[in-house]
C-alpha positions in Angstrom: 79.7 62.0 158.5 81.6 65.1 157.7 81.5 66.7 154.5 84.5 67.1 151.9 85.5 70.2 151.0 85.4 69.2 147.6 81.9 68.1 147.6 80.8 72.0 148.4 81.9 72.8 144.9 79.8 73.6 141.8 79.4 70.4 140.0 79.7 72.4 137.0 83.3 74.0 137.6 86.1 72.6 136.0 89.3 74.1 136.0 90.6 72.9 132.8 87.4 74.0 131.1 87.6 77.4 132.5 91.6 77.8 131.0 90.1 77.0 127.8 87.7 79.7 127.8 90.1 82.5 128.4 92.2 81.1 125.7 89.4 81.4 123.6 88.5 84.8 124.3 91.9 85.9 124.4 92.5 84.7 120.8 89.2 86.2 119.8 90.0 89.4 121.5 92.9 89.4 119.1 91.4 89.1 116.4 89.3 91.5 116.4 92.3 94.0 117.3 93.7 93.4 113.9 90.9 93.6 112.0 90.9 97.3 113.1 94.3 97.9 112.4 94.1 95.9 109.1 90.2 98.2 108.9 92.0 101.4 109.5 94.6 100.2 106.7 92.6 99.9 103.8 91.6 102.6 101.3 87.6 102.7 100.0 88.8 100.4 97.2 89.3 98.0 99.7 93.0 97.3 98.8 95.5 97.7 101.2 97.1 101.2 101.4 100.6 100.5 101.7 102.6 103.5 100.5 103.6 104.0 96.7 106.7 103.3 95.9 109.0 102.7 93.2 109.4 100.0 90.8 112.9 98.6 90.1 114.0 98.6 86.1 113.5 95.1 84.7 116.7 95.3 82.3 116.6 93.9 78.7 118.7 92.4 76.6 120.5 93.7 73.3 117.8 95.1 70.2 117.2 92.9 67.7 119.2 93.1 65.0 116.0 94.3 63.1 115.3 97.0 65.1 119.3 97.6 64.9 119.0 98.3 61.1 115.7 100.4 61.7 117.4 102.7 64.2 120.3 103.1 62.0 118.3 103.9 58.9 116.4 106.4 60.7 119.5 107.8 61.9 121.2 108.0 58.5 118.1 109.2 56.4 116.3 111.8 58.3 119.0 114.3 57.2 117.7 113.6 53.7 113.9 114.3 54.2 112.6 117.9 54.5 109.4 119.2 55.9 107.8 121.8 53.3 105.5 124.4 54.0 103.3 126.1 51.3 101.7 129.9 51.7 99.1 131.7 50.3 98.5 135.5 49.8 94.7 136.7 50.2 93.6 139.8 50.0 92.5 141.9 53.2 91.6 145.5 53.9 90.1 146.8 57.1 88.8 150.8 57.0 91.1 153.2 57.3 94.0 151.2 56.4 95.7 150.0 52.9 94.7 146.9 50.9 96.8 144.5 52.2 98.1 140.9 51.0 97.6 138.2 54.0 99.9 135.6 53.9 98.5 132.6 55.2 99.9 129.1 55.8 98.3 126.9 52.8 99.2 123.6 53.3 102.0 121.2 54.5 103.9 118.2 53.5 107.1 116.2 52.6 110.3 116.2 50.2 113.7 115.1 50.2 116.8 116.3 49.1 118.1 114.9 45.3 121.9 116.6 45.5 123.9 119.2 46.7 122.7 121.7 44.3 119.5 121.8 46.4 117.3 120.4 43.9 114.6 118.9 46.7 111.6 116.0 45.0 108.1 116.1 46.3 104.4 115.5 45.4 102.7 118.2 42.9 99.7 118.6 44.9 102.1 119.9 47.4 102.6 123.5 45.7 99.9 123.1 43.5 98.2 126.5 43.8 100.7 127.8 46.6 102.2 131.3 46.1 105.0 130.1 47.6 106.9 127.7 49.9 109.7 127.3 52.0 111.7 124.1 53.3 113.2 123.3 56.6 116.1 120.7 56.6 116.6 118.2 59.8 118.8 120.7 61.8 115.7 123.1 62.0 116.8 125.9 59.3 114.2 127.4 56.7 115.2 128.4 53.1 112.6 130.2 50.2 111.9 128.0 47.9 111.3 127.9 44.1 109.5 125.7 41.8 111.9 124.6 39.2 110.2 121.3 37.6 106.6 120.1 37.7 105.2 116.9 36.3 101.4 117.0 37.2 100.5 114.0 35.2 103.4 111.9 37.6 102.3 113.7 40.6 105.6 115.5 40.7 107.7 118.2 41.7 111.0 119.7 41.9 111.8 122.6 44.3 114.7 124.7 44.7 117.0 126.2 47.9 119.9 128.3 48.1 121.5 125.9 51.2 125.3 125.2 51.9 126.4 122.0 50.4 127.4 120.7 53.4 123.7 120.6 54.9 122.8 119.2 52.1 122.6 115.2 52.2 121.1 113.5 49.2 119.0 110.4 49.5 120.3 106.8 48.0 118.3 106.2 45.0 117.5 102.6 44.0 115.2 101.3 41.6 111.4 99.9 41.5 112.0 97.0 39.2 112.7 94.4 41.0 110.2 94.5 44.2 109.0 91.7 45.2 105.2 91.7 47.2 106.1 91.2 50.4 109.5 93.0 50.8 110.0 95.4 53.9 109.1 98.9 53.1 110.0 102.0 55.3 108.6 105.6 55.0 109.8 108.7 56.3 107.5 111.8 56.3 105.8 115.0 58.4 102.7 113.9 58.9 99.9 116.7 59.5 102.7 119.2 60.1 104.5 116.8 63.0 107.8 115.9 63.9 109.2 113.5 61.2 108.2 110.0 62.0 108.8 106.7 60.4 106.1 103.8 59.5 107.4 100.2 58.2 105.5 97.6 56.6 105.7 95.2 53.0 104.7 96.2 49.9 100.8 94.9 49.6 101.0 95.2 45.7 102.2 96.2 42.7 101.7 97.6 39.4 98.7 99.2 40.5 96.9 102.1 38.4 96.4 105.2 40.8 94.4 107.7 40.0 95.3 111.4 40.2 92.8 114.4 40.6 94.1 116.2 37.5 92.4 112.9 36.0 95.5 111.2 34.7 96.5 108.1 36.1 100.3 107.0 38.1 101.0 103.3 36.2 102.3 100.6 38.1 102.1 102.7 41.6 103.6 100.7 44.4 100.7 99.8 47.2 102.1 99.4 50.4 100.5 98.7 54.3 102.8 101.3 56.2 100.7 104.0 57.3 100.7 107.2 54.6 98.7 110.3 56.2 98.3 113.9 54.8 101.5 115.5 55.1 103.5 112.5 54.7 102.9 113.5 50.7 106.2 113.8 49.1 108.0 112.0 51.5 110.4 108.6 50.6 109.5 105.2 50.3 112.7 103.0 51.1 113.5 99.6 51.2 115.1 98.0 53.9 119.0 99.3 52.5 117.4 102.8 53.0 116.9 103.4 49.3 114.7 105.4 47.7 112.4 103.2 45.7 109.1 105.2 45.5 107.6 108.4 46.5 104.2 108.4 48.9 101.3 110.2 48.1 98.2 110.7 50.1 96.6 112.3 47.5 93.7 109.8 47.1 91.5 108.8 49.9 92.5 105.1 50.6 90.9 102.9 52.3 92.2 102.1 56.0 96.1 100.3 56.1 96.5 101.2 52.3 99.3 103.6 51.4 100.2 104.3 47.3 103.3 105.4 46.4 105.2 107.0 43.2 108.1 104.2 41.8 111.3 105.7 41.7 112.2 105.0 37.9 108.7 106.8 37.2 110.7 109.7 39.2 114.0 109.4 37.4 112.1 109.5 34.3 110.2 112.7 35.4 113.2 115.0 36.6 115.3 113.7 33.4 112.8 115.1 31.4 112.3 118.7 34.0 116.3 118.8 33.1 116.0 118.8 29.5 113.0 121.3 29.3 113.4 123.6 33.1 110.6 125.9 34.3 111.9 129.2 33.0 110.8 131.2 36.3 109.2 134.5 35.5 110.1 137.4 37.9 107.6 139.2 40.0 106.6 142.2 40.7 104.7 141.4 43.7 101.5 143.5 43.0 97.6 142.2 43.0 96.1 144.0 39.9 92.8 144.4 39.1 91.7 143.0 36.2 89.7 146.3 34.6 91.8 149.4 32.9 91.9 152.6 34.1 90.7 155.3 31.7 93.0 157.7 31.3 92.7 160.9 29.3 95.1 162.4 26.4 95.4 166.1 27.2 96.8 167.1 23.6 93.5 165.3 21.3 91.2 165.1 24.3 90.7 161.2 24.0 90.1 159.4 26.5 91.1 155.5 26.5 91.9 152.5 28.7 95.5 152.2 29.7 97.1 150.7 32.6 96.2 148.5 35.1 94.7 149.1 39.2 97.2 148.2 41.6 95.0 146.9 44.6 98.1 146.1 47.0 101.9 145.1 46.8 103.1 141.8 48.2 105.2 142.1 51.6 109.0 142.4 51.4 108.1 142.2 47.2 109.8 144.1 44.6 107.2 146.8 44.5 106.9 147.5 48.0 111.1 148.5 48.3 110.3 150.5 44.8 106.9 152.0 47.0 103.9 151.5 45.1 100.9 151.7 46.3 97.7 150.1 46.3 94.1 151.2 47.1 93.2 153.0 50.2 89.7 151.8 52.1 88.7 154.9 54.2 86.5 154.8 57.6 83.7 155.9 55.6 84.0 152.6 53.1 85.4 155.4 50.3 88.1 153.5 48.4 90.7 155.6 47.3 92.8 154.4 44.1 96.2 153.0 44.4 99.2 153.7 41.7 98.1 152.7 38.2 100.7 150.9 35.8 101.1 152.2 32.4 104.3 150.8 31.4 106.7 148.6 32.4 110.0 150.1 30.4 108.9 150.8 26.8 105.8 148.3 26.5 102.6 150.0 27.3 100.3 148.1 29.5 96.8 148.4 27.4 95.4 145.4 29.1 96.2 143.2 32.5 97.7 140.1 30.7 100.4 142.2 29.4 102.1 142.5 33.1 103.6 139.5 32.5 104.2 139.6 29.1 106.1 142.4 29.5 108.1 140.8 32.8 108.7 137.7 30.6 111.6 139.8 29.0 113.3 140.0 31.5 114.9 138.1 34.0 115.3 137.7 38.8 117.0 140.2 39.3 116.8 142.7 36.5 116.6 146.6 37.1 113.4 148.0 34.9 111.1 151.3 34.8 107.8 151.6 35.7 105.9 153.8 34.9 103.1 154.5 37.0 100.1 157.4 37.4 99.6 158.7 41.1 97.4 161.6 42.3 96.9 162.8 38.8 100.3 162.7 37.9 103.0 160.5 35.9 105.4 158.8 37.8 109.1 156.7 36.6 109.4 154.4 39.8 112.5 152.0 39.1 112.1 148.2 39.9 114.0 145.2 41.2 112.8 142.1 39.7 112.5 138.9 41.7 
């Protein structure tokens, strides 16, 4: 019997089978080919790393008409509200060189602008104890200014500038007394010396009693949840028609989301009353005195008594540096050598230091007087301008 040539074959071949297998290992071979790639592809994170690229703007629709009327009051008011600064002179001297008066930023904080005369309204504690002040308007100009109305017991001041009329854009004043709890509430201020920002929120009460650190009190304060920081003192409370219907304060330390602030017919009382009865501004000489005489000696009767005051050293750019005074010397050796002495300012002898400005209160900014000063032993006529 001859054999088949099939029946010489493995009984465990089959052809289909074995096409199945490289199928198999084909697609496994695969796989594994892109898990490299997709491996080699991924950052540490795990994530893919695809390259960065940009995102398309999602557009959005109109503003609300809310946010409309906040732009626009923004807009409209921020002309109105001034950032102040405040300055204080102490006094320095370093060996070999003159006493000299520092000036030294003091403090910082908010106003706004009453009328075109330049009258601008802010907090009392704001220039309380400054030597001076200055206040820049929106477009970034700085004018000297002078106090010309103080109410401590309202927390209030009035400041003046020399500023054209035309940068000048008083604030729309309303009234307090009608608020309603509740009722939007915008304020406008510098705060800690920043660029002028505005917070909005309701009024959280009213007819609250604040009190003040002089240790009177502010009656029927408005309370308000829009935030009021340092430096935002002085600024305007406005209601949602961008009138002034309070003034903020900061004076206290509130709790967190409370803000007080001054009610605007309190103010319109304040500056009618300041208008009536105006700071009468004393000029300056500009000079830190000391506040023991000098003893100076009559050469006819040979008596010696106290006339005249020290002068320690003259104010920058004040009247009595122009006129050159002088003040006290410090050597390198720590000897302090006397400055000019004032004996009289035109005919009123100056026997003791509050006479200075008893003597300046007769005249006016501006006026032309005499001093008379001693200097190395000798009398000297130095003429003055006032400020």
């Amino acid at each position: 019997m001859s054999v088949s040539p099939d029946s010489q074959l493995d009984p465990q071949f089959n052809p289909q089978r074995t096409g199945g297998s490289q199928q198999f290992l084909l697609v496994m071979i695969l796989m594994v080919l892109v898990g490299v790639l997709v491996f080699q592809n991924m950052d540490r994170s795990g994530t893919l790393n695809s390259p960065l690229q940009s995102r398309k703007i999602t557009p959005r629709g109109e503003l609300g008409a809310d946010e409309q009327a906040t732009i626009q009051l923004f807009e409209e008011l921020k002309n109105s509200t001034v950032f102040i600064q405040t300055r204080k002179y102490t006094l320095e001297a370093r060996l070999g060189f003159r006493f000299s008066v520092e000036e030294n930023q003091a403090g910082v904080g908010t106003g706004f602008i009453w009328d075109k005369s330049g009258h601008i309204v802010t907090n009392f504690h704001v220039i309380q104890n400054a030597d001076g002040a200055t206040v820049q308007l929106a477009d970034e100009s700085v004018y000297e200014a002078k106090v010309v109305g103080a109410s401590p017991e309202q927390d209030l001041a009035v400041l003046k500038i020399e500023a054209p009329a035309e940068s000048l854009h008083p604030i729309p004043v309303g009234t307090s007394a009608d608020l309603k709890v509740g009722q939007t509430v915008i304020a406008l201020g510098y705060p800690l010396g920043l660029d002028l920002t505005l917070t909005k929120g309701v009024i959280s009460g009213l007819d609250q009693l604040l009190p003040l650190e002089s240790g009177s009190e502010i009656q029927r304060a408005i309370q308000t949840d829009a935030s009021i920081n340092p430096g935002n003192s002085g600024g305007p409370l406005l209601d949602s028609e961008g009138r002034l219907i309070g003034v903020n304060t900061a004076i206290i330390r509130a709790p967190a989301g409370f803000g007080f602030a001054i009610p605007v017919d309190t103010v319109r009382d304040a500056i009618d009353k300041m208008s009536k009865n105006p700071l009468q501004t004393l000029p300056t000489l500009g000079v830190k005195t000391t506040d023991f005489l000098a003893t100076v000696r009559n050469i006819e009767t040979g008596e010696n008594r106290q006339l005249g005051v020290q002068v320690i050293a003259v104010f920058p750019g004040g009247p009595a540096e122009k006129a050159g005074i002088q003040g006290m010397v410090l050597t390198r050796y720590e000897q302090v050598i006397s400055g000019d002495i004032i004996l009289a300012i035109e005919d009123e002898l100056i026997d003791h230091p509050s006479k200075v400005n008893q003597a300046l209160s007769r005249y006016r900014p501006g006026d032309r007087v005499i001093l008379t000063i001693f200097r190395q032993n000798q009398p000297l006529e130095v003429p003055v301008i006032l400020q």
